[in-house]
C-alpha positions as CSV (number, residue, x, y, z in Angstrom):
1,X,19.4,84.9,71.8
2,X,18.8,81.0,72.4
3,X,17.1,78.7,70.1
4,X,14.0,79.1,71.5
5,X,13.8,82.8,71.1
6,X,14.6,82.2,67.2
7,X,12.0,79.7,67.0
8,X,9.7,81.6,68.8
9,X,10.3,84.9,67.2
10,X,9.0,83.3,63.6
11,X,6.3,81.7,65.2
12,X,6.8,77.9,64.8
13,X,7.8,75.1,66.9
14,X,10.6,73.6,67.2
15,X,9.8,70.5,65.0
16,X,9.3,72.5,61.6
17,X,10.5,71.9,58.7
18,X,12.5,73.6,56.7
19,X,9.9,74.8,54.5
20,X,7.7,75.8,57.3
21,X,10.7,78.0,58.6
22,X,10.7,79.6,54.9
23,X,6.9,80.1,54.5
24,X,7.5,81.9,58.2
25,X,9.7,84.0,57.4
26,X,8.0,85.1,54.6
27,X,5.2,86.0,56.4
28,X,7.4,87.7,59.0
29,X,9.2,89.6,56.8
30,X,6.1,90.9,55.1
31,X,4.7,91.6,58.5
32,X,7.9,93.6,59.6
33,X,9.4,95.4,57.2
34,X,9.7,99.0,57.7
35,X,8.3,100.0,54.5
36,X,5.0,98.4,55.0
37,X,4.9,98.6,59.0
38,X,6.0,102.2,60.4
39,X,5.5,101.3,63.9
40,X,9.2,102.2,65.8
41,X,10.0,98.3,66.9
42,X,9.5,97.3,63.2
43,X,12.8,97.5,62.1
44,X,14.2,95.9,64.9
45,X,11.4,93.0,64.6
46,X,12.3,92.6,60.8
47,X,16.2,92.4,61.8
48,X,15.3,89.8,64.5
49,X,13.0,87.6,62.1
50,X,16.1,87.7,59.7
51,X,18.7,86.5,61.7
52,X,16.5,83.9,63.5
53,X,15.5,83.0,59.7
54,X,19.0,82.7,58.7
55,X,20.4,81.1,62.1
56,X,17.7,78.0,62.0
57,X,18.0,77.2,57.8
58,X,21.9,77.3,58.8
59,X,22.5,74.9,61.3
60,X,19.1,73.2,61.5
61,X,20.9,69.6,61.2
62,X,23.4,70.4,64.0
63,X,20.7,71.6,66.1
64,X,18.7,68.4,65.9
65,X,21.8,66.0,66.5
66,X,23.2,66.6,69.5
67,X,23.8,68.5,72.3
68,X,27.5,68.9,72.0
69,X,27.1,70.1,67.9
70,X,23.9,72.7,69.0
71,X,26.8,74.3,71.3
72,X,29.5,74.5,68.2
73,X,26.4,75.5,66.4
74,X,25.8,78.7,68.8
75,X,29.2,79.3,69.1
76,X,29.7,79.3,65.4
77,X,27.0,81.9,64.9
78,X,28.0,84.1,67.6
79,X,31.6,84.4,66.2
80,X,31.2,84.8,62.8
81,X,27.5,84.8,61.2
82,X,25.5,86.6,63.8
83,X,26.8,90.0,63.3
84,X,26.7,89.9,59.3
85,X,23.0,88.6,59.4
86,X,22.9,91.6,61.6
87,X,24.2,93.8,59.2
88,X,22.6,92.5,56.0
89,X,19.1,92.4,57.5
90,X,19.2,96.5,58.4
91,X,20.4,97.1,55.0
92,X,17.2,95.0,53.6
93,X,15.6,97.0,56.1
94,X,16.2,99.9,54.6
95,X,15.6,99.3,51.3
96,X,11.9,99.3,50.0
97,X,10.0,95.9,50.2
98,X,9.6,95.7,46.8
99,X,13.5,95.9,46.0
100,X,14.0,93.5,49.5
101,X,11.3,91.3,47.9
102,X,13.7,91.3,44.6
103,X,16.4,90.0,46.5
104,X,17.7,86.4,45.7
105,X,17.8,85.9,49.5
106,X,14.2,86.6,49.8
107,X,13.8,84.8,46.6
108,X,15.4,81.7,48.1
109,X,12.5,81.4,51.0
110,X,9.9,80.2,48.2
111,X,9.6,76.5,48.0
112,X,9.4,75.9,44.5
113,X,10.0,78.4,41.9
114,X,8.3,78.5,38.1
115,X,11.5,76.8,36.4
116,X,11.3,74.2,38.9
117,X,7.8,73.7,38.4
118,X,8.1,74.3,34.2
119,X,10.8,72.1,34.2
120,X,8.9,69.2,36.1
121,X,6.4,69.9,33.2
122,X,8.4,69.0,30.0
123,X,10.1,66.0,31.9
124,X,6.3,65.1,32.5
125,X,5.8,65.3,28.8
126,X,9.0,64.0,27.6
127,X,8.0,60.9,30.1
128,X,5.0,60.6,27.9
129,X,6.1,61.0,24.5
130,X,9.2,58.6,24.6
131,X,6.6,55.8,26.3
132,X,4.2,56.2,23.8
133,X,6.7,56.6,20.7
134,X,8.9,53.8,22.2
135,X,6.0,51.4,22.3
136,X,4.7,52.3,19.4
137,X,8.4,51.9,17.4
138,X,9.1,48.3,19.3
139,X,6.1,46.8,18.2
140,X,6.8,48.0,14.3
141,X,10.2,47.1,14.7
142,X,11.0,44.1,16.8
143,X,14.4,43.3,17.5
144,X,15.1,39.0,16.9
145,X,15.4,37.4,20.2
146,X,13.8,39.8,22.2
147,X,10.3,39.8,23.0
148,X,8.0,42.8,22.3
149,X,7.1,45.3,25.8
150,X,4.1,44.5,27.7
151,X,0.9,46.7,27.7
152,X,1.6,46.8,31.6
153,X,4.8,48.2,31.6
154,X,3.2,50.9,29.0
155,X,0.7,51.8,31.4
156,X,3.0,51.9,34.4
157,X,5.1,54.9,32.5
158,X,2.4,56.4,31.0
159,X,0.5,56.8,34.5
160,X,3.7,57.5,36.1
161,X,4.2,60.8,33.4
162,X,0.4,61.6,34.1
163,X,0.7,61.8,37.5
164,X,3.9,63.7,37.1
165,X,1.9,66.1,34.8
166,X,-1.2,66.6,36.7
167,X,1.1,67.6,40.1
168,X,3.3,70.0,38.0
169,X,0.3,71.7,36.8
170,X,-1.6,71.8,40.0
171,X,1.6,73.3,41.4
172,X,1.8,75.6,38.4
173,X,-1.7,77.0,39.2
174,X,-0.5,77.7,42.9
175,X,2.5,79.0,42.1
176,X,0.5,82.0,39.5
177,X,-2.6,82.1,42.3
178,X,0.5,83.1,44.7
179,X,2.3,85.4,42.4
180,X,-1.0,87.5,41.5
181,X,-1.7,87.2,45.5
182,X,1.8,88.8,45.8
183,X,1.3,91.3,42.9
184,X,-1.8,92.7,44.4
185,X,-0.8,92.9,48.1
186,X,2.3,95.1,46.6
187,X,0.1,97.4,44.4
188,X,-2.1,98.0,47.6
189,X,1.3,99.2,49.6
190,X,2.0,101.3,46.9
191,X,-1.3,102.9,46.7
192,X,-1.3,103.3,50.7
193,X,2.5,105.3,50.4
């Protein structure tokens, strides 16, 4: 296969980023897998998607540099990586696509996952609560010689923890809409086996 035929096999151009080569593959793998699609070419479509997935998240620096590193880069996978993504994508194959879904190499396609996004939270908060207690603790207790913060440097880091706040939690919210989203497509396979 050439670059083209992996890029094309997900469905994206060849300018994508690296997060719209994960949210495609997700979507491909979905489509493909042989436990949700019992057409004959699915298998063979779901190892395709998988190797193109794997082969463009591998070397997608190389591939944009040069000419002389995208041939290394081909070369590289054809020797060494192409027939283990091979090998591992018909054993996710055959596995159910909720176990496959379970996987920490499916898991790894998600762009940000809840401890990312929980985590982002609390430094939100911390953000907040030192600024505020800081503030609040230098102007009760001066230190000699050194002059007391300004109101403008309080509001800087409290807006700067807000903002970090309100994007974790809209985030958050995406990331449950998504996993409910997720939850119910999955009960709805089940029901249909």
């Amino acid at each position: 296969m050439t670059i083209s035929d992996y890029y094309e096999i997900l469905g994206i151009k060849s300018i994508s980023s690296v997060d719209e080569i994960k949210k495609a593959y997700r979507k491909k793998a979905r489509e493909f897998h042989p436990d949700i699609n019992h057409t004959p070419e699915a298998k063979d479509m779901f190892i395709a998607v998988t190797e193109a997935y794997e082969f463009l998240l591998t070397y997608r620096e190389k591939i944009a540099s040069n000419q002389e590193a995208f041939k290394k880069a081909m070369e590289d996978w054809r020797k060494y990586r192409q027939k283990r993504s091979r090998y591992r994508a018909k054993v996710y194959a055959q596995a159910p696509y909720n176990r496959f879904r379970d996987t920490n190499f499916y898991k790894t396609t998600r762009i940000f996952d809840g401890t990312t996004i929980i985590l982002s939270m609390l430094i939100a908060i911390m953000v907040l609560t030192v600024t505020i207690y800081g503030y609040i603790y230098r102007i009760h207790h001066p230190i000699p010689g050194v002059e007391n913060p300004t109101v403008a440097l309080l509001v800087t880091f409290i807006i700067f923890g807000m903002s970090l706040f309100v994007v974790s939690f809209i985030y958050l919210k995406a990331y449950f809409q998504s996993s409910r989203k997720n939850k119910k497509l999955n009960e709805e396979d089940q029901k249909s086996i």
